[in-house]
N, C-alpha and C positions, 0 to 999 in steps of 0.2 A: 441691442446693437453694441458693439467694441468699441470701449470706448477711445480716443489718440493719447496714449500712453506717455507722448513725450512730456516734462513738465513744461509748465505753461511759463514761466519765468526763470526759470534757474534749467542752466546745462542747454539751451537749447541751439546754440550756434556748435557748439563743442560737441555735441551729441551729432550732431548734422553730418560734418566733416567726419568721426569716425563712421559714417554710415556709409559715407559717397564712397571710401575708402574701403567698404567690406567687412568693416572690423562690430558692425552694430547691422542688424538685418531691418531692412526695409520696410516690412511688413508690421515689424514691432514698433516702429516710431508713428509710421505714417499705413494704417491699416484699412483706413478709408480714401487714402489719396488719391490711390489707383486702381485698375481691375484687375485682381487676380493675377489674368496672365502677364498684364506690364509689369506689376508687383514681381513676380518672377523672371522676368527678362532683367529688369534691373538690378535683381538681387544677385544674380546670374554674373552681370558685368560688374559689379562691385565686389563680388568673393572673385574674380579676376582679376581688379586692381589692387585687390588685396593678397591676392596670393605672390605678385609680380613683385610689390615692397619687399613681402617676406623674402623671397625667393635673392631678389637683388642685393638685401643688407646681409642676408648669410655670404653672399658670392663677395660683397666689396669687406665683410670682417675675413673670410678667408686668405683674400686676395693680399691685404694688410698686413694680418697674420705671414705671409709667404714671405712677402716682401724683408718684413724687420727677422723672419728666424734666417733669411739667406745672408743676412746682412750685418748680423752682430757680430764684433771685434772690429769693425771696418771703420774709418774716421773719415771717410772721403764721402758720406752721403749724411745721414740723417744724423747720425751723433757724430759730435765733436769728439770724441774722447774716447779710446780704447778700452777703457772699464767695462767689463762684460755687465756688474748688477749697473750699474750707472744705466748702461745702454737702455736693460731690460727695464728699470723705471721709469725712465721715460718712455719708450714703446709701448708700454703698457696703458698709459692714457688714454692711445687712441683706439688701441686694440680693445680694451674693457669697456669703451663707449659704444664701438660698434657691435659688440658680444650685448649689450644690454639691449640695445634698437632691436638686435636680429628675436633675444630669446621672447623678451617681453611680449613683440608684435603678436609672436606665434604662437603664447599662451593668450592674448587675444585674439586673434582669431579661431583657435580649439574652443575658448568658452563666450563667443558668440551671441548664442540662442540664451545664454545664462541672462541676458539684457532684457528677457522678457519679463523674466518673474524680478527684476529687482528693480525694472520699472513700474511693474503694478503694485511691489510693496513701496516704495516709493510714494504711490500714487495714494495709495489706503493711510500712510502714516502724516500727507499731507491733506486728507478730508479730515481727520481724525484732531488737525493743528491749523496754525495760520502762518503762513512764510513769510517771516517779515523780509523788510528790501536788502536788509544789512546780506542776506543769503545769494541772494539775487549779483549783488554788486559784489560781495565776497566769490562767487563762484567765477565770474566775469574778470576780475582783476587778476585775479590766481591764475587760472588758466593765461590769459595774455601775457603775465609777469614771466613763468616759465618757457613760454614760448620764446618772447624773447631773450632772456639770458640765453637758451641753446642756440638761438640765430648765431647772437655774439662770439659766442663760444666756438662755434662752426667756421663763422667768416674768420677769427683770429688763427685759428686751427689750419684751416687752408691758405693762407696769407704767411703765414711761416713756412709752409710745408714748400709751393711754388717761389719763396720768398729765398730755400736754402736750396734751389736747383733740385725740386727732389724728382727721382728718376722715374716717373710715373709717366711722361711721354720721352722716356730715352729707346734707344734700340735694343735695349739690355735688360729693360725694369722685371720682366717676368722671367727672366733666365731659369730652365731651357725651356719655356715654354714664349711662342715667338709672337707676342702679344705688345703692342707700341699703343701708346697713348700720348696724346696731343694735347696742348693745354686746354684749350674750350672741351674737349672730351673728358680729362678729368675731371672738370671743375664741374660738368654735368651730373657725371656718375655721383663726383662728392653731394651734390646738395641732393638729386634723387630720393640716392640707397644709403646717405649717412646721416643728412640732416632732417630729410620727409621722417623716415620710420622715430628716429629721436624726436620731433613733435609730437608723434603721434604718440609717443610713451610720456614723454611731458602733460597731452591732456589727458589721457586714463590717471598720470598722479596730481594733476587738475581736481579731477572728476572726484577722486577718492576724498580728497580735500574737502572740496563741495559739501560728500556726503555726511564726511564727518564734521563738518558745520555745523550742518543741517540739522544731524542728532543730537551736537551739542545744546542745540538751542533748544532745542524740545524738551531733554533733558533740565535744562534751567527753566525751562517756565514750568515744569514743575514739581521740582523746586519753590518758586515761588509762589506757585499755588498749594505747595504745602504751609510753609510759613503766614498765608493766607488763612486756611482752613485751622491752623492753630491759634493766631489769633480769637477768630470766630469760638471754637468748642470754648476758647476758656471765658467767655462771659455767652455763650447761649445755654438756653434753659434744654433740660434733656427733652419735652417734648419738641421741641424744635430740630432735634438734630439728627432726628431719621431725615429732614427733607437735602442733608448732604449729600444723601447717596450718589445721588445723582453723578457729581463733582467724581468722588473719590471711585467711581466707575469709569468713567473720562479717563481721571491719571493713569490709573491701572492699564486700559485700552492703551494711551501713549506708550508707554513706556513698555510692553507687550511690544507694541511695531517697531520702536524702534529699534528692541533686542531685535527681533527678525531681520529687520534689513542689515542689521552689521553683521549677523550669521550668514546673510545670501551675499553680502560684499565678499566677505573671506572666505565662503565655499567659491567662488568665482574666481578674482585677484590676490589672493592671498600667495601664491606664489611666486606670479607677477612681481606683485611690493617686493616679496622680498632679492628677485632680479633686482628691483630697483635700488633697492637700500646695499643690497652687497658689494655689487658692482661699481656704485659710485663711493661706497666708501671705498674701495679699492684704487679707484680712480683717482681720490682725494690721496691716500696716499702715494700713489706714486707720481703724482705733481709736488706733494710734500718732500719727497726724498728729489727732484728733480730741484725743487726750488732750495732746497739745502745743500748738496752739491753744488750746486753752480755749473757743470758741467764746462768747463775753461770756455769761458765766453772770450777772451780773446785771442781765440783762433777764430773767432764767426766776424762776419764783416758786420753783421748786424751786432745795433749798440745794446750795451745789455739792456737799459730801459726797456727796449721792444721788444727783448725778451722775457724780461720778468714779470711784465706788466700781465699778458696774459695767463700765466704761471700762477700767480698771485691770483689774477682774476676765475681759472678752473677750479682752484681750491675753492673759492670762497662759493662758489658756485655749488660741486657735486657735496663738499661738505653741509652746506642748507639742505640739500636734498635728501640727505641723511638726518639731519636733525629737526631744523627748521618745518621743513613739511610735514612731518612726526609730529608737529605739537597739535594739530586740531584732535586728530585719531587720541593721543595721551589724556586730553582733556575731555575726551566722552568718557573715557577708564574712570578719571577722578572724579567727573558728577557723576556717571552711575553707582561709585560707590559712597556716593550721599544721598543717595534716594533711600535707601534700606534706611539710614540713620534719621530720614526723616520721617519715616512711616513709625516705626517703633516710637518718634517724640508723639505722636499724635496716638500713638495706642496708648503714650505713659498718660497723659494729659485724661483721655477717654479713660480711663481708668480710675484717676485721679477724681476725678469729677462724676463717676459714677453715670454718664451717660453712654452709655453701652447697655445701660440695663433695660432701654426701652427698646422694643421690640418694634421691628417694621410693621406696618397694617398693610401691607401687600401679603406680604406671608406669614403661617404664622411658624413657618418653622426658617423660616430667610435668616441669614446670619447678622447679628449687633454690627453696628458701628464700628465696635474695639475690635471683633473678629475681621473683620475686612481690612482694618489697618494691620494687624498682627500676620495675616494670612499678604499679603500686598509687602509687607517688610521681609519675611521670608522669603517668600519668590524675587524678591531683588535683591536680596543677598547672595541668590546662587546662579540670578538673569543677569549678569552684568555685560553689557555691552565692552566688548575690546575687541582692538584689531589685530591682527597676526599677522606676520611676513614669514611666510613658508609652514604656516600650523606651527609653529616651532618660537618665536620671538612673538613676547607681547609688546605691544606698543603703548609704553607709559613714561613718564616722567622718569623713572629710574632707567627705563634700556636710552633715553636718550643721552642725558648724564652720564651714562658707560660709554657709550659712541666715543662722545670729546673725550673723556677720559683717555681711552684707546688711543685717539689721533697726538694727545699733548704726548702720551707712551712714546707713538714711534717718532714725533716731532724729536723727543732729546734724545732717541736710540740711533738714530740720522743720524743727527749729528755727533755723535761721540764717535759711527764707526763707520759712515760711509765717507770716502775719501776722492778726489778727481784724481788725485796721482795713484790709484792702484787699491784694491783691498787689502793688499800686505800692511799697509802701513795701518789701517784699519785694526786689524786684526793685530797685529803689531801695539797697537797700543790699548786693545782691551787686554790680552795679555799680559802686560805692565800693571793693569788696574789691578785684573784678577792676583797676580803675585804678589802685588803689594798691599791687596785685603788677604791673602794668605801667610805672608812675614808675622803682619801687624796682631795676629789671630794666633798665630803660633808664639811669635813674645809673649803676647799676653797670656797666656796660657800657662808658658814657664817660669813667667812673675809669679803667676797665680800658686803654682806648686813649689817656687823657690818660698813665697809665704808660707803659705802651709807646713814645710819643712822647717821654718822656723818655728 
């Protein structure tokens, strides 16, 4: 009999919700729940509500998209300021939010049926281990935490937007296309097709979370059942240390599944992430150049506090999502490559000690002690678990550290050349730099050679 795939404690409200929604199949969570044909009727009206998301957040990012390219150079609606990049930096906040909702949904929903096989290995990696609660409450807070920051992020978003008269139910908003919106009608559309499908990409980098928790942990206990098993070889007598096998068959099994499940994660969402991670840093910065400009706050009747507060707060937001989220995934990279280091101490040890030399009494040709550490050390030197965003970025400690790196980059390139009175003046005074590292470049040079000539 099949067995219910979903896990028993971890992911299983979060799992739920992308199923009602289309994006997780029916059949794979709850196999037994229903018969056949209701299983298919339901799964029917859920890749329907799921296609309707998709469908809506491509039409409200176009719609957006239409709106800010009819509308740059203009000061009389959504920016303050005649600055064409100025404009485009802030446009692009909203626009790169809804471009991440539309792409991501629709790479969940294409890899769908992918939720089967990464629930069963899922499923194999946790018979194999024990879940502690910390997983459980880790997967449960994460998800909830994300969800709400995008609430927040949503309500402030549309609170400014209705807040600066913006032409979404004017007579004019779709110009020439003769389309009127009303406030209760955009405030609808808004949460729908802008803020539903952005949930729904908040719980798949939830979910990813979760998993890379999960492996973490596994990962560490053993770990610690290596440091264990070392202990043990250096005061057991060699006939005693064939009855390890056992044990050092175990880890190997772990650490097997859970290379697999981050291989079935990244053949899945792997491109997914990387919508996620490009788009909000993109995000991140054009709130960065948005919150360094200032964009002449007073011409807005609104006080700056009420503008900057959220400005301040999307950074701090899509930038976590770039890094912060990143670190469970970096730290499965950095214990899987302590596992090889720990196999080889226990091969040096069994060596050392000369207990490898007894032979198993199951076989007689079964491989030593030292050979299964040795052969177990190599295969995790070349099995290491890491995550990718787009097959292309590995996710470790070091791509995280480049991210900020990147961000403090264009934080002081902001500010040295983007301007609220014009990019001339901008550009105006990189010029002045550039000339006056080329003066100072060329003195020196003819000091250098008036020496010489001396």
């Amino acid at each position: 009999m099949q067995r219910n795939l979903i896990p028993k404690q971890t992911l299983r409200w979060e799992l739920c919700i992308l199923c009602i929604t289309g994006f997780v199949p029916i059949a794979v969570l709850y196999p037994r729940a229903f018969t056949p044909k209701i299983t298919n009727i339901l799964d029917i009206l859920s890749r329907i509500v799921g296609l309707l998301l998709i469908t809506g957040s491509w039409i409200c990012c176009s719609a957006v998209c239409f709106l800010i390219i009819t509308r740059l150079g203009r000061t009389d609606w959504y920016f303050p300021t005649n600055n064409v990049i100025i404009q485009a930096a802030i446009a692009s906040t909203v626009v790169l939010v809804n471009l991440r909702a539309a792409a991501v949904l629709t790479i969940l929903y294409i890899k769908r049926d992918a939720w089967h096989e990464i629930l069963a290995q899922f499923d194999r990696l946790t018979q194999s281990t024990t879940q502690p609660p910390s997983v459980r409450i880790f997967g449960a807070g994460t998800c909830l935490l994300l969800i709400m920051t995008a609430v927040v992020w949503s309500y402030t978003q549309i609170s400014i937007l209705i807040g600066r008269q913006i032409s979404f139910y004017a007579a004019d908003s779709f110009e020439p296309v003769p389309i009127v919106f009303i406030v209760y009608q955009f405030v609808i559309f808004w949460w729908i097709f802008n803020t539903g499908p952005l949930l729904l990409t908040q719980l798949l980098l939830g979910t990813q979370m979760t998993f890379a928790h999960f492996q973490n942990q596994t990962l560490q206990l053993i770990l610690t059942w290596q440091n264990q098993l070392l202990s043990k070889l250096r005061s057991i007598s060699p006939e005693k240390s064939v009855l390890l096998s056992a044990d050092v068959a175990q880890m190997g099994n772990m650490h097997y599944e859970t290379v697999a499940l981050c291989e079935r994660l990244n053949a899945a969402f792997s491109r997914a992430l990387f919508f996620i991670y490009g788009l909000d840093c993109l995000t991140a910065f054009g709130n960065v150049a948005t919150l360094v400009a200032g964009f002449a706050y007073e011409e807005q009747k609104l006080s700056p506090l009420y503008v900057r507060i959220p400005v301040v707060y999307a950074v701090m937001v899509f930038l976590s999502h770039a890094t912060v989220c990143l670190i469970p995934m970096a730290q499965v990279e950095q214990t899987g490559q302590q596992i090889a280091d720990g196999y080889y101490r226990l091969w040096g040890v069994v060596q050392l000690n000369r207990l490898g030399d007894v032979e198993r009494p199951s076989a007689a040709e079964a491989p030593t002690l030292g050979e299964d550490f040795q052969r177990l050390g190599k295969i995790s030197e070349k099995a290491v678990p890491v995550f990718y965003a787009g097959h292309v970025c590995r996710i470790t400690w070091h791509f995280i550290a480049k991210t900020l790196t990147y961000m403090a980059s264009f934080v002081i390139l902001a500010y040295e050349i983007v301007d609220v009175s014009g990019v001339r003046d901008g550009l105006e005074k990189l010029h002045k730099i550039v000339q006056s590292h080329m003066s100072l470049s060329k003195d020196f040079f003819n000091y250098s050679a008036y020496d010489r000539k001396d």
